[in-house]
N, C-alpha and C positions, 0 to 999 in steps of 0.2 A: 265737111262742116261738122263742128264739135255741135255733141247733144247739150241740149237746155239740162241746167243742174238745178234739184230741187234740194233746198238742207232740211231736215227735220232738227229742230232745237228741239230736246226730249227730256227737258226739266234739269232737275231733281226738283221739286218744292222746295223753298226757300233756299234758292240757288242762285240767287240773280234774277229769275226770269223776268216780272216785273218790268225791271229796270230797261235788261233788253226789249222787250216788246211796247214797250212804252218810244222807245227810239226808232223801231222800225215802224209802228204807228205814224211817227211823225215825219218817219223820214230827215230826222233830224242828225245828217250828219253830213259832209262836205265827201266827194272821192270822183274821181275819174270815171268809175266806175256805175256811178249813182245812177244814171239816167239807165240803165240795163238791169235793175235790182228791180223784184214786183213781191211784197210781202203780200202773200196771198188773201185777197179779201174774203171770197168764199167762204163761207161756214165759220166767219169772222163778226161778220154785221158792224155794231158800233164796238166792239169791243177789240183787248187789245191781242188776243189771243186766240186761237182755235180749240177755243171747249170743244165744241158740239164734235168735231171729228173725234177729239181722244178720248169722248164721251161714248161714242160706238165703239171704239177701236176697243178699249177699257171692258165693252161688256161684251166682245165678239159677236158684233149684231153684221151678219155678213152684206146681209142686203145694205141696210143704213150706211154701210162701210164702201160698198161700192156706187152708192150713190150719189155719196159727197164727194169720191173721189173722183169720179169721172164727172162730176162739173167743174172741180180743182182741175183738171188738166183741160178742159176747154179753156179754161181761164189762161191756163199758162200757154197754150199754146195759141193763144188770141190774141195776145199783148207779146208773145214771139220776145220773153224777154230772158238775156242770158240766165241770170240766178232768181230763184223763185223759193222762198221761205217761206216754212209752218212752222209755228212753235205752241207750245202747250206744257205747263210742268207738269199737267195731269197724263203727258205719256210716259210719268215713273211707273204710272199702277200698270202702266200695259204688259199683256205678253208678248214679249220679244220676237216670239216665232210668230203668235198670229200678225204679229206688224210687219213683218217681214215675208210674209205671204200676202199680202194685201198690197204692198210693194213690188213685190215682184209678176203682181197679179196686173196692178191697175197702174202701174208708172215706172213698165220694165222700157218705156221709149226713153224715158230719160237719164242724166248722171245723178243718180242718188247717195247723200253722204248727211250723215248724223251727225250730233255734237250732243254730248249730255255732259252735267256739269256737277258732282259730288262734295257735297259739307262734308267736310271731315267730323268725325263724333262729339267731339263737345261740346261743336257752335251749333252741333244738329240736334243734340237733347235740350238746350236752353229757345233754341230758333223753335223748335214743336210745343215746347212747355211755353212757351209766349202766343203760339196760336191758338193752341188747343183750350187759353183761356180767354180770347178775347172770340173764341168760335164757341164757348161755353159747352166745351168739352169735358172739362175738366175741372173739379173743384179741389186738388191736390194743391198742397204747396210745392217748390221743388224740389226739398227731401223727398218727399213722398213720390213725386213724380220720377225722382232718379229711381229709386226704389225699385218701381215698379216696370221703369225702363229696364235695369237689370234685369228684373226676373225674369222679361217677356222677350227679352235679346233684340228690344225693338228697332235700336241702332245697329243691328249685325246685317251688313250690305254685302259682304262678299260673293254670297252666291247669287244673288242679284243682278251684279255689275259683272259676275263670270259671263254668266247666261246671253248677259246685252252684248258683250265683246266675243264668246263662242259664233253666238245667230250671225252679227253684221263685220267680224271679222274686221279686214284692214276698212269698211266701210261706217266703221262709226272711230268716233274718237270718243276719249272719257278725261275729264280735267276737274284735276281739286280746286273748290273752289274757295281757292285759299290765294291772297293777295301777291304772296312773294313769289309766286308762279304761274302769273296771269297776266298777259300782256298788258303793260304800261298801267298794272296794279288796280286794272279794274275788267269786271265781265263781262261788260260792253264791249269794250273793246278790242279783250281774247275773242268774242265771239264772230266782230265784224273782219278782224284777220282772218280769221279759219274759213268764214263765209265768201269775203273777196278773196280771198288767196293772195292778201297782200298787207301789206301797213301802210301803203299810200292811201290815208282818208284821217279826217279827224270827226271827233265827233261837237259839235256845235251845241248844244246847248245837253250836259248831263243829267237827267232827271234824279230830284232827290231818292236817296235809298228810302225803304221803309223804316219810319220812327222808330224805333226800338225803342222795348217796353222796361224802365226801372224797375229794378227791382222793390221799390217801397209803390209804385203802383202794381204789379203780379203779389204782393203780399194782399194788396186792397181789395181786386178782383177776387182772389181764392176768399175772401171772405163774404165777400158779395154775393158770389157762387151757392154758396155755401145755403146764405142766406131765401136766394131766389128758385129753390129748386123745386119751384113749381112750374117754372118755366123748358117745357118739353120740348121744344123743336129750336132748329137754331135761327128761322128768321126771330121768333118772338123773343130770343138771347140778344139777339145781334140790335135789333130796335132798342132792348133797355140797357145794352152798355155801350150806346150810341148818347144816349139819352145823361145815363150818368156820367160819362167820360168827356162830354162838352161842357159837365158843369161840375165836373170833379176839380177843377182846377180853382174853381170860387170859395169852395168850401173846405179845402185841405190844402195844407202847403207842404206836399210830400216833397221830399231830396230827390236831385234828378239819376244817382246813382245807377250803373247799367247795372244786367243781373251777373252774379258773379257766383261760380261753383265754388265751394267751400273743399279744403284740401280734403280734407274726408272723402267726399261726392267724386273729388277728380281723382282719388286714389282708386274708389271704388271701379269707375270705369275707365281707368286703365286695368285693372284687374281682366273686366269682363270683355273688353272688346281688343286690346294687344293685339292677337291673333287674329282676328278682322283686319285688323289694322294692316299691318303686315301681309296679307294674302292680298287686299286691295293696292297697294304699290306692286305686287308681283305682276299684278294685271295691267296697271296703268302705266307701270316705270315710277321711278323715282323712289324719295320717302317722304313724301308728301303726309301723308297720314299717320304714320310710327310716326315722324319727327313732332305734328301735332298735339298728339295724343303723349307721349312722352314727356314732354317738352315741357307740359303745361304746369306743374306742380313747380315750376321755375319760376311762371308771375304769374302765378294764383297768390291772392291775398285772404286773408282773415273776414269771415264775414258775419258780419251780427245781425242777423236779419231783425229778430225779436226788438230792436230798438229803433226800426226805420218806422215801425207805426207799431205805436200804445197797443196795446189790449184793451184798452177802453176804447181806441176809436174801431179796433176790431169788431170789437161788441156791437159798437151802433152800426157801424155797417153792415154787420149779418142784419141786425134787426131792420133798418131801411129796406134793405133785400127782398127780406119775409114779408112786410108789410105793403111794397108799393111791385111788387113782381107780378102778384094779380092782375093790378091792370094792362099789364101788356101781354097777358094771355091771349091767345086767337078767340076765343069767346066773348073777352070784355071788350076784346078791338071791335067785337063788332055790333056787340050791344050795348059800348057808351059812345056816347056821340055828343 
């Protein structure tokens, strides 16, 4: 009798993951196979993901780690069902080896097999420069933001993605995730092949991607930013560009324009990361990543940022910022009413 297989889906952030676990949330896909698949609830609750494990795993909390894990395998072995999924992009930040000792610790009874999914560098510096502003990370524009990507080699993965492929070997798999090398052009459903061990399934109902942010709104935010930085922690960020972002649309008629690196920006990081580039296809096969990364100064276009929004609406926007960020401090939330 073949052992129950568990997959660990181990990210990257802004990788797909989302999308995928939004489907095995639902269960929303058609296979032969389907009534045998148990996306593991455990340490899930209502959500769509398994924080809370890659949340221990992340800070090597040994106890915590064996205690989710050993009700994770009551569970699989309770429901007795052949393939058994965890997924979390937050096991990028993990270390390899303590994951792989906790694996081998607490779920050496069953077939263990990973799948992690890799942006290549340029949809990875604009995909972090888009969160980092709506998580009010960052009050950079994206010059500045490249800038400062360069100097800190923030997109250098290689040794990284060595490490994940040395630790789990032929037991993990590593895939760009990049369109024209992803089964049937989406990450869903590279992921549900690698996981069935087949293409017999369709997926029924696709859940939208995340919106992606214009570049003349990331102009608007960095100034917004800019403006609200009184605002310390990122719930009270995330309330007030909740806040302006459902009514930014009333009040500006920004161009829907996606964001777009400027030749300069993509020359700059092909400069700094080639060699990244190039060690990480040695790793995964293919050229996936040189091809990307090279490639790109091919439909890169001319970009004007400075005319997608005034500097007078800049202005008011800092100043709104300044003015109304106050009140969504932790202090005023809780002493206006």
């Amino acid at each position: 009798m073949s052992k129950q297989k568990i997959v660990f889906h181990v990210g990257d952030c802004k990788a797909g993951s989302s999308a995928i676990q939004s489907v095995l949330q639902r269960m929303s896909f058609s296979s032969p196979e389907k009534s045998s698949v148990n996306y593991v609830a455990y340490g899930r609750g209502r959500q769509f993901h398994h924080f809370s494990f890659s949340s221990v795993v992340n800070r090597k909390k040994t106890m915590e780690t064996t205690a989710i894990s050993k009700k994770i395998c009551e569970e699989v072995e309770r429901k007795n069902s052949h393939l058994n999924i965890i997924s979390s992009e937050m096991f990028e930040h993990s270390d390899p080896e303590f994951l792989h000792e906790v694996i081998e610790r607490e779920f050496s009874q069953f077939d263990v097999r990973l799948i992690k999914y890799v942006r290549p560098h340029l949809p990875h510096v604009v995909s972090w420069f888009s969160e980092n502003l709506k998580n009010g990370s960052t009050q950079l524009n994206l010059d500045n933001f490249v800038r400062g990507n360069v100097h800190k080699k923030f997109s250098k993965r290689a040794p990284e993605i060595q490490k994940w492929s040395a630790v789990f070997q032929e037991n993990i798999t590593i895939r760009a995730m990049k369109r024209d090398v992803l089964f049937q052009r989406s990450v869903v459903d590279d992921f549900l092949k690698f996981a069935l061990g087949s293409d017999d399934f369709v997926v029924d109902d696709l859940p939208h991607a995340n919106q992606k942010m214009s570049q003349a709104k990331a102009e608007v935010l960095s100034s917004l930013l800019a403006g609200a930085h009184v605002l310390q922690t990122q719930p009270e960020w995330r309330k007030f560009y909740l806040m302006f972002s459902e009514n930014m649309g009333n009040v500006l008629q920004l161009p829907d324009s996606e964001i777009q690196l400027t030749s300069g920006e993509v020359q700059t990081l092909q400069e700094t990361y080639q060699d990244d580039a190039e060690a990480i296809d040695l790793i995964i096969g293919g050229n996936s990543f040189t091809d990307d990364l090279m490639n790109a100064s091919k439909t890169s276009y001319p970009v004007e940022r400075d005319k997608l929004v005034s500097a007078e609406e800049k202005n008011l926007i800092h100043s709104f910022g300044k003015a109304s960020a106050p009140f969504f401090t932790t202090y005023n939330r809780h002493t206006i009413s």
